[in-house]
Structure formats: structure tokens, C-alpha cells
mmCIF file as gemmi writes it, N, C-alpha and C atoms, coordinates in Angstrom:
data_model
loop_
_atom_site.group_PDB
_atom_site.id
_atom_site.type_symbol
_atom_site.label_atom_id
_atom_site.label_alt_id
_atom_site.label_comp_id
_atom_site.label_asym_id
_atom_site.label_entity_id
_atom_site.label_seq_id
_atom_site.pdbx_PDB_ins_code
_atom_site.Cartn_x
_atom_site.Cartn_y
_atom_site.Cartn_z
_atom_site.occupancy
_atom_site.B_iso_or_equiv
_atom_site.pdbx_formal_charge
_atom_site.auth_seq_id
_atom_site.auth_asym_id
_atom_site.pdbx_PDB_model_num
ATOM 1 N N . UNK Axp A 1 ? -3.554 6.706 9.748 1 0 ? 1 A 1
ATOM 2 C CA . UNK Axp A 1 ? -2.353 7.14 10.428 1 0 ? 1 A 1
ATOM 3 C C . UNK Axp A 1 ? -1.698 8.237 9.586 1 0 ? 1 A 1
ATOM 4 N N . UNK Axp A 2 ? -1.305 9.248 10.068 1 0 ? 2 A 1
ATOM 5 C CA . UNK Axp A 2 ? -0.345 10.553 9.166 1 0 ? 2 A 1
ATOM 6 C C . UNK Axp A 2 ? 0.602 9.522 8.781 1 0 ? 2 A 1
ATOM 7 N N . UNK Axp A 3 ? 1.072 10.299 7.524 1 0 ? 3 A 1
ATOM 8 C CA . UNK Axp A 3 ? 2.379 9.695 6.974 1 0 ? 3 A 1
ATOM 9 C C . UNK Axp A 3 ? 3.361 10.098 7.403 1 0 ? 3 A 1
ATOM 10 N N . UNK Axp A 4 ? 3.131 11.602 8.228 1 0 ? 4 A 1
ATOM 11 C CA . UNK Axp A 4 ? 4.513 11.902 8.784 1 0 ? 4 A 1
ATOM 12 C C . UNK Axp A 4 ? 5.058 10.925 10.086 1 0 ? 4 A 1
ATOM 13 N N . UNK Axp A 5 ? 3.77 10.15 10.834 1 0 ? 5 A 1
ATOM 14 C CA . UNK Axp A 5 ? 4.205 10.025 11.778 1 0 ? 5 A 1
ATOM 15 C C . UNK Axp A 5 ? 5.163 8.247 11.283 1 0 ? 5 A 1
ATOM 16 N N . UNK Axp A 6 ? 3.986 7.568 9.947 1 0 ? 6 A 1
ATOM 17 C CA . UNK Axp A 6 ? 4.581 6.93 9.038 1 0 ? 6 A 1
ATOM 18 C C . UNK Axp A 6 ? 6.2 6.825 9.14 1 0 ? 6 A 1
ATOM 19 N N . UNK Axp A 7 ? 5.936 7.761 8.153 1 0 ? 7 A 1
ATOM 20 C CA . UNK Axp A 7 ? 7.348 8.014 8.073 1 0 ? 7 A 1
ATOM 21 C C . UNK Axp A 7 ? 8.551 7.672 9.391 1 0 ? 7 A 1
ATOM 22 N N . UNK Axp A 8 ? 8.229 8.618 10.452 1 0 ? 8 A 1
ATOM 23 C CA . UNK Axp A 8 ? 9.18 8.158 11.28 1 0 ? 8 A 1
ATOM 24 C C . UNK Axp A 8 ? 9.374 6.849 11.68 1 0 ? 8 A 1
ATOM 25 N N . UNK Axp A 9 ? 7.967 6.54 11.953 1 0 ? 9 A 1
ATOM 26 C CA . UNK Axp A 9 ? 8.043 4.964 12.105 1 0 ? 9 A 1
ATOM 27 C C . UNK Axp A 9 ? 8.824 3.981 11.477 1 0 ? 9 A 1
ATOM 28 N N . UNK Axp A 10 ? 9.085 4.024 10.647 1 0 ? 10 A 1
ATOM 29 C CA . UNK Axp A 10 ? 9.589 3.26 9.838 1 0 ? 10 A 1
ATOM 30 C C . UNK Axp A 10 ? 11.02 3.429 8.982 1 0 ? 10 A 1
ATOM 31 N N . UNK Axp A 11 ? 11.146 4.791 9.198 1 0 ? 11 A 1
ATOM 32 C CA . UNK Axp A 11 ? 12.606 4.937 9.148 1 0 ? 11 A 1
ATOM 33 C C . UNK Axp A 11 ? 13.449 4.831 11.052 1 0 ? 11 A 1
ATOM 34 N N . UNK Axp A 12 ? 12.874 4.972 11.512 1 0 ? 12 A 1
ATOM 35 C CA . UNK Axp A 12 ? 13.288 4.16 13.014 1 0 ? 12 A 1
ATOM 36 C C . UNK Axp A 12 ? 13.162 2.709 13.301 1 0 ? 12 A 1
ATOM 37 N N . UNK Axp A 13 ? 12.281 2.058 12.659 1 0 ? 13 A 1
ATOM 38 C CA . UNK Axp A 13 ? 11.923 0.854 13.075 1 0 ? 13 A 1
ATOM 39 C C . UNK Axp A 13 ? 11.577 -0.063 11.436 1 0 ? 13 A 1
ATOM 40 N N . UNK Axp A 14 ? 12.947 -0.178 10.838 1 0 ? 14 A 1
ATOM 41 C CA . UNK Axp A 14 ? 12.519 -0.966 9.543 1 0 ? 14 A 1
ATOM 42 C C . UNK Axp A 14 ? 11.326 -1.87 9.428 1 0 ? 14 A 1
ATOM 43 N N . UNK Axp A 15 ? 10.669 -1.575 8.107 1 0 ? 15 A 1
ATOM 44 C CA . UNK Axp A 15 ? 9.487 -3.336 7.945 1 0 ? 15 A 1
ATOM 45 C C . UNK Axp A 15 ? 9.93 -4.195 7.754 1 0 ? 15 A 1
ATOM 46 N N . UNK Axp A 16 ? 11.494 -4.309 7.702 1 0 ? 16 A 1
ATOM 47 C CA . UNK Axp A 16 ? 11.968 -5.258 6.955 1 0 ? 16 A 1
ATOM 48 C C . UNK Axp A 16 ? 13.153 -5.656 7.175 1 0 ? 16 A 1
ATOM 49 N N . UNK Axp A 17 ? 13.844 -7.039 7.978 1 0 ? 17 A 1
ATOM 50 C CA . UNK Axp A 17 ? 14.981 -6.617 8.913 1 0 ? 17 A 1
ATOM 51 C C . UNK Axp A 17 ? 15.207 -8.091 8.521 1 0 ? 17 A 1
ATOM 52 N N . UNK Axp A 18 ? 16.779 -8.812 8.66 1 0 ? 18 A 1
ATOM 53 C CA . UNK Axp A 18 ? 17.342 -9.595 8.708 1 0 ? 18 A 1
ATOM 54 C C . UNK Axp A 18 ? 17.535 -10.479 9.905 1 0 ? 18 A 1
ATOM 55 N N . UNK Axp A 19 ? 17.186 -11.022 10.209 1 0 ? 19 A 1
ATOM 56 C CA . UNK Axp A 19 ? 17.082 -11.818 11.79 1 0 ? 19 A 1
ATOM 57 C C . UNK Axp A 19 ? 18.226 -12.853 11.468 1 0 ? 19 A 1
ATOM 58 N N . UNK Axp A 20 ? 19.186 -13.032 11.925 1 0 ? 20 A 1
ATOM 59 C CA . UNK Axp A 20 ? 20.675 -13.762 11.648 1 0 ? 20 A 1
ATOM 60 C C . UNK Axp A 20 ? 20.045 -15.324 12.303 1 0 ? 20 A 1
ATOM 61 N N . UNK Axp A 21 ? 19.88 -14.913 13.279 1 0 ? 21 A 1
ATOM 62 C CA . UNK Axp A 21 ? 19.553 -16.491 13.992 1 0 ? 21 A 1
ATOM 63 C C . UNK Axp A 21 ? 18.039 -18.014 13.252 1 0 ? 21 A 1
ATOM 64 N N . UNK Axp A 22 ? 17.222 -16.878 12.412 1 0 ? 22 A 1
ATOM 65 C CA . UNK Axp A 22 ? 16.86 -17.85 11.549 1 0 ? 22 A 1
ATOM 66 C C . UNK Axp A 22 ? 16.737 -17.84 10.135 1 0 ? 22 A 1
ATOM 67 N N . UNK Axp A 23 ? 18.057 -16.55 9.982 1 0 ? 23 A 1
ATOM 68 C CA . UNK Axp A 23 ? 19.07 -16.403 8.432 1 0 ? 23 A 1
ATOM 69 C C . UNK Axp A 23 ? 17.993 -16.185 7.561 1 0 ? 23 A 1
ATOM 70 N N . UNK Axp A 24 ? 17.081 -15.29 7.764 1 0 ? 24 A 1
ATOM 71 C CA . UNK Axp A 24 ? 15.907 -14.803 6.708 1 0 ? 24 A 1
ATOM 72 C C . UNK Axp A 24 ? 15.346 -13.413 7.322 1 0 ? 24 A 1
ATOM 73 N N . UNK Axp A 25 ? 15.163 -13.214 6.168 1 0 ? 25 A 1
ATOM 74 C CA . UNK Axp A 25 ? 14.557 -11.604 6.874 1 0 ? 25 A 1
ATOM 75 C C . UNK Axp A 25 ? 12.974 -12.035 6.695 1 0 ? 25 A 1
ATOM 76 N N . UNK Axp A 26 ? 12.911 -10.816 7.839 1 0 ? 26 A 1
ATOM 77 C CA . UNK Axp A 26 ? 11.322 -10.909 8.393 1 0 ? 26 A 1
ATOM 78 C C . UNK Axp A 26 ? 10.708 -9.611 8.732 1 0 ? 26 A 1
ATOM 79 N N . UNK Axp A 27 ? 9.509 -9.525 8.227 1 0 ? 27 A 1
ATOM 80 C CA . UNK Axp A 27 ? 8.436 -8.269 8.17 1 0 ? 27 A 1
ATOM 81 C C . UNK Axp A 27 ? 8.393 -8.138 10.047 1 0 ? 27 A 1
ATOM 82 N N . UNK Axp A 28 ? 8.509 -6.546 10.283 1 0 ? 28 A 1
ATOM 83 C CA . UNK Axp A 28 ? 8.232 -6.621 11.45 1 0 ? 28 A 1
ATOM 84 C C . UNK Axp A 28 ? 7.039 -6.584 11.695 1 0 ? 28 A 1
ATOM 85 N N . UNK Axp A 29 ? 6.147 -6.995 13.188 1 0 ? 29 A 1
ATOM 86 C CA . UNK Axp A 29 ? 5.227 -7.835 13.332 1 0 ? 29 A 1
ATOM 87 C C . UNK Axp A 29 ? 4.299 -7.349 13.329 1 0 ? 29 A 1
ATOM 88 N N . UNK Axp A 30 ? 4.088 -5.944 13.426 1 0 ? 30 A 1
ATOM 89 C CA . UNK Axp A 30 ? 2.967 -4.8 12.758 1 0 ? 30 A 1
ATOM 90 C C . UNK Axp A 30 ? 2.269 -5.159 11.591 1 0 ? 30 A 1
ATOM 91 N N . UNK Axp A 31 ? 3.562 -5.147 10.781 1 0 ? 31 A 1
ATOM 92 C CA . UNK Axp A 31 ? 3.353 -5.321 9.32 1 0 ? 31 A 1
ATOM 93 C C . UNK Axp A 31 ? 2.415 -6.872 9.132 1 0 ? 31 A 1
ATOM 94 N N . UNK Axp A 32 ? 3.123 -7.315 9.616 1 0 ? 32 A 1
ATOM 95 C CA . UNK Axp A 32 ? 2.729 -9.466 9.239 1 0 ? 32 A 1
ATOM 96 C C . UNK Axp A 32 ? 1.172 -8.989 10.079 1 0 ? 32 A 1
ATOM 97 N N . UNK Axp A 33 ? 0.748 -8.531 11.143 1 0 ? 33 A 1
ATOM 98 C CA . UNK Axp A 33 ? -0.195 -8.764 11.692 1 0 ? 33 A 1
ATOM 99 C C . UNK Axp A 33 ? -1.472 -7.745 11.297 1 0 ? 33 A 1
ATOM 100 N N . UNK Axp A 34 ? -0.861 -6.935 10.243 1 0 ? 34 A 1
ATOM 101 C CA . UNK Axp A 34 ? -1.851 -6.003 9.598 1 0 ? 34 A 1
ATOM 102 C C . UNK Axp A 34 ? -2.462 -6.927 8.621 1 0 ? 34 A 1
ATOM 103 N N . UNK Axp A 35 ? -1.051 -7.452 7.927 1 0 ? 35 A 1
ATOM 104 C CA . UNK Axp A 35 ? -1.613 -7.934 6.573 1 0 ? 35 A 1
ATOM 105 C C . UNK Axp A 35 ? -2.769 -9.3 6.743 1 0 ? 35 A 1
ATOM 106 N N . UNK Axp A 36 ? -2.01 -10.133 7.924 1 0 ? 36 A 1
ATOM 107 C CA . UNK Axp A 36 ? -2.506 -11.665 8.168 1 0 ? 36 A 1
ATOM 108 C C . UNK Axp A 36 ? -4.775 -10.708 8.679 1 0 ? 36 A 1
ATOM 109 N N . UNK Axp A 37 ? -4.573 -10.098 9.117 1 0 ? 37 A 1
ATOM 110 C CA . UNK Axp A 37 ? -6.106 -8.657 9.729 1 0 ? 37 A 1
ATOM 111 C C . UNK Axp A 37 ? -6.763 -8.751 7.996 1 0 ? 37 A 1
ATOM 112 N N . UNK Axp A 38 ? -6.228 -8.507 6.855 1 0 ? 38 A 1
ATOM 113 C CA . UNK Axp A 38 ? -6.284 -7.701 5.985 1 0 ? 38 A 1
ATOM 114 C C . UNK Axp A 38 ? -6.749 -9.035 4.619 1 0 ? 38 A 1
ATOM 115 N N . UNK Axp A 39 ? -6.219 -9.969 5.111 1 0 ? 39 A 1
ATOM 116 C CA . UNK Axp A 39 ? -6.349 -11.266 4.648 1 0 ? 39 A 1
ATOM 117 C C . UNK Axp A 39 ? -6.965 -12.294 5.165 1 0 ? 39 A 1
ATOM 118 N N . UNK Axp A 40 ? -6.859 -12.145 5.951 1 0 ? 40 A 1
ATOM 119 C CA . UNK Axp A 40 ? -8.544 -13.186 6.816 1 0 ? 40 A 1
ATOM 120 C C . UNK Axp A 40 ? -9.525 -12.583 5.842 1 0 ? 40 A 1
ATOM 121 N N . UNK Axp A 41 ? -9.912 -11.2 5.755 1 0 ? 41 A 1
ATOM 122 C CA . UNK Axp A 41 ? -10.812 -10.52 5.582 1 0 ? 41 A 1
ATOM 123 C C . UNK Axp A 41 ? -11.473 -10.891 4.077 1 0 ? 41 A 1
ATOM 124 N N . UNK Axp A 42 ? -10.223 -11.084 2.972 1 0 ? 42 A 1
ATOM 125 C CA . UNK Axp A 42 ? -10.274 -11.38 1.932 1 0 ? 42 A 1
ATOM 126 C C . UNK Axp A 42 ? -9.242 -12.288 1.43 1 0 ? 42 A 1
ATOM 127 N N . UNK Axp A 43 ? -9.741 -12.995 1.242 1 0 ? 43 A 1
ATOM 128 C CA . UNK Axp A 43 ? -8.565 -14.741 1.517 1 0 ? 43 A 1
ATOM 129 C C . UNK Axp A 43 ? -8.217 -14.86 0.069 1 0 ? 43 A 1
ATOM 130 N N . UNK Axp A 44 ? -9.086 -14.64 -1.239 1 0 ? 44 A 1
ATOM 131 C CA . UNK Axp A 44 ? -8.981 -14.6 -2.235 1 0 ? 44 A 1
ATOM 132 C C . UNK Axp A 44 ? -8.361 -13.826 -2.866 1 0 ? 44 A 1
ATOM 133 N N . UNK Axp A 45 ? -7.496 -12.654 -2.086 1 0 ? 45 A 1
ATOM 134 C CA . UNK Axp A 45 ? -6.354 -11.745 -2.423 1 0 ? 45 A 1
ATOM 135 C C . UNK Axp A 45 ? -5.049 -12.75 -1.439 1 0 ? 45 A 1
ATOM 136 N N . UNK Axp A 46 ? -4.503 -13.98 -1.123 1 0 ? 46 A 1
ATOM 137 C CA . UNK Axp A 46 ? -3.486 -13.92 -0.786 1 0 ? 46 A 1
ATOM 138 C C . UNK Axp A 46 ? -2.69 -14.783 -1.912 1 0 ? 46 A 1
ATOM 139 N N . UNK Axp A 47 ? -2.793 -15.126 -3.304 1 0 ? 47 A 1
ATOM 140 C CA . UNK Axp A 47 ? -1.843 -15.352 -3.989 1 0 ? 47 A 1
ATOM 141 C C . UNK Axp A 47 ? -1.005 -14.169 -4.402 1 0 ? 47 A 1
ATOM 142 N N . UNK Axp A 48 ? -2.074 -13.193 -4.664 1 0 ? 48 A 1
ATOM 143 C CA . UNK Axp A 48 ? -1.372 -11.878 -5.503 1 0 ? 48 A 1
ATOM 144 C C . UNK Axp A 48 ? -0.607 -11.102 -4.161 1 0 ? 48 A 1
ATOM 145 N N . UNK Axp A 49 ? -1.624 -11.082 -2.734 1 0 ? 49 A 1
ATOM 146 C CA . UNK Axp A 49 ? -0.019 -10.408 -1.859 1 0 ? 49 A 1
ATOM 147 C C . UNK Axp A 49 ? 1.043 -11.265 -1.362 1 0 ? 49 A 1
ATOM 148 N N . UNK Axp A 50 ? 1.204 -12.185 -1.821 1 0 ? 50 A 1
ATOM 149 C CA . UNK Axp A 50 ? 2.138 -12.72 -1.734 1 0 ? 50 A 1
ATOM 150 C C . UNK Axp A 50 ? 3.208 -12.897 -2.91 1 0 ? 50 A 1
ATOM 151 N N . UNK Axp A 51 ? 3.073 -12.531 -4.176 1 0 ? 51 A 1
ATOM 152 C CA . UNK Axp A 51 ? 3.768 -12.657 -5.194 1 0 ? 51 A 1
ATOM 153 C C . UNK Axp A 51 ? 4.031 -11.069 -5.215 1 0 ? 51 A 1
ATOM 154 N N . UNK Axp A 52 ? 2.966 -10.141 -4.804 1 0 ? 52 A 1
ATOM 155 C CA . UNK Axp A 52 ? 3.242 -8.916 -4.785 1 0 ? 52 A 1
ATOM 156 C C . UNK Axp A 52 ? 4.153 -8.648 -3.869 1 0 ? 52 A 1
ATOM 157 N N . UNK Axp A 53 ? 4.474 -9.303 -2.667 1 0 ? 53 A 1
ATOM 158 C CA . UNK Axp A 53 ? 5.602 -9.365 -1.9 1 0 ? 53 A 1
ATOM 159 C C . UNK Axp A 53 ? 6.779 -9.47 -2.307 1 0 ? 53 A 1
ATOM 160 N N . UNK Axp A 54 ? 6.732 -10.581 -2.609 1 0 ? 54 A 1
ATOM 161 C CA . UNK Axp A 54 ? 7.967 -10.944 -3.359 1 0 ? 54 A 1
ATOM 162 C C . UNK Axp A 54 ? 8.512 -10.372 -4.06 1 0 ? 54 A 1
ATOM 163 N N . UNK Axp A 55 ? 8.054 -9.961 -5.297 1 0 ? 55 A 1
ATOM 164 C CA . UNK Axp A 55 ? 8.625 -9.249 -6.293 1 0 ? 55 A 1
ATOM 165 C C . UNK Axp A 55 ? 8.851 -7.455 -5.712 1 0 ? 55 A 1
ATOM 166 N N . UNK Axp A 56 ? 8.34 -7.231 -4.641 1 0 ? 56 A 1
ATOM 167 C CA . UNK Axp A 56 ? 8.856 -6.119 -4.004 1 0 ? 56 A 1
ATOM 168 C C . UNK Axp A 56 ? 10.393 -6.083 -3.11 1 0 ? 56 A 1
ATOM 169 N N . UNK Axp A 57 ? 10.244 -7.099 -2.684 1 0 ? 57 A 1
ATOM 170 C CA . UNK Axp A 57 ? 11.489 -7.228 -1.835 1 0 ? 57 A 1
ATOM 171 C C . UNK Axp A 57 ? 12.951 -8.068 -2.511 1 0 ? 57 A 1
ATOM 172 N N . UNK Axp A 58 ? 12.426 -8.849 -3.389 1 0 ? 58 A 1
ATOM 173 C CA . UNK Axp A 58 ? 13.044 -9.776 -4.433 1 0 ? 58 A 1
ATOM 174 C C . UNK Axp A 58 ? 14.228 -8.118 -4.923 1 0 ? 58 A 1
ATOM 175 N N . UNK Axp A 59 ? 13.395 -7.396 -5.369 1 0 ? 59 A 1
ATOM 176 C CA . UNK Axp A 59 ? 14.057 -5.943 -6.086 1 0 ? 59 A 1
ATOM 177 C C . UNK Axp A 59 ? 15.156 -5.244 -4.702 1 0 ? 59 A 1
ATOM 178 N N . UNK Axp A 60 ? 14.418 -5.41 -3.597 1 0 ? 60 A 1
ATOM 179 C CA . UNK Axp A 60 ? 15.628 -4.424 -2.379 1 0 ? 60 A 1
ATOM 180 C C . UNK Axp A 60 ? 17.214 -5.27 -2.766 1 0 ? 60 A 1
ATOM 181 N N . UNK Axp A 61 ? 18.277 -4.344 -3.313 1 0 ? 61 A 1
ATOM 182 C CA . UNK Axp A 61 ? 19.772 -4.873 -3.133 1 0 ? 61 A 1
ATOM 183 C C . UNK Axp A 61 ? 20.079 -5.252 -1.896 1 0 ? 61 A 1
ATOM 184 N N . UNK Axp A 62 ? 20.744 -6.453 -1.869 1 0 ? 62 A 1
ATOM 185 C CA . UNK Axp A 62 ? 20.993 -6.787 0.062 1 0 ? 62 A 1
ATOM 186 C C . UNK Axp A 62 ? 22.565 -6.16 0.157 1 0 ? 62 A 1
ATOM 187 N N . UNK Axp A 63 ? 22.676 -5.54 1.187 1 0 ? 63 A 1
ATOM 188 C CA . UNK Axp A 63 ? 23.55 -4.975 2.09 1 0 ? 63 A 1
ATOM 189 C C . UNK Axp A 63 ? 24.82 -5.768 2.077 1 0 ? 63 A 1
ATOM 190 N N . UNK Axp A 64 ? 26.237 -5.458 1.482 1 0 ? 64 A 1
ATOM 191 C CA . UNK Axp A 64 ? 26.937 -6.697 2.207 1 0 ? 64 A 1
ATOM 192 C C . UNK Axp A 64 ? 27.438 -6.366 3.614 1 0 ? 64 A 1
ATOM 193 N N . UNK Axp A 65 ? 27.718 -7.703 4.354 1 0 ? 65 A 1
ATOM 194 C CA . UNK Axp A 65 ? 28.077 -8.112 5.372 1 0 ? 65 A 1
ATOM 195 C C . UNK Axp A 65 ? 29.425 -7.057 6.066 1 0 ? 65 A 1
């Protein structure tokens, strides 16, 4: 995929959004359904993307209210 088009994508349509009603933020479903594609594939990489997650988003400052 271009990064330009990337880019728009995703500055229009965050990966990464706060859903109030089950008070956790959540990867939008592109994202979850690339990675869950990406991890079937190699099952023995999902401790590290998942800690690699974390410690990525763990770092985003949250927004106040």
C-alpha cells in the first residue's frame, strides 16, 4: 500500500480509538485483523507482538477528558 495513501488513512481514521461503552481503547479492525492474518501465520511471534504492543501504546499520553 503507498504510504501516502497510508498516511491519509490513518490520520482520518485513527488505529487507535477509545470506545467509552467498553472503557478501553481498541485497534481499529483493519489493524486487529491484519495482525490476528499475520499471526496465525507465525504463532511463535505472538508473545513479543503483544508486549511490543504494549509498550507502544503504554508510551501514547492519554488525552484528558
Amino acid at each position: 500500500m503507498d504510504s501516502t495513501i497510508i498516511h491519509h488513512y490513518t490520520s482520518t481514521f485513527p488505529l487507535l480509538y477509545y470506545a467509552r461503552h467498553l472503557k478501553s481503547y481498541q485497534l481499529h479492525p483493519l489493524v486487529g485483523e491484519k495482525g490476528e492474518y499475520l499471526l496465525s501465520q507465525h504463532p511463535e511471534n505472538l508473545r513479543t507482538a503483544h508486549s511490543q504492543a504494549y509498550h507502544y501504546y503504554i508510551s501514547i499520553p492519554l488525552k484528558p477528558e
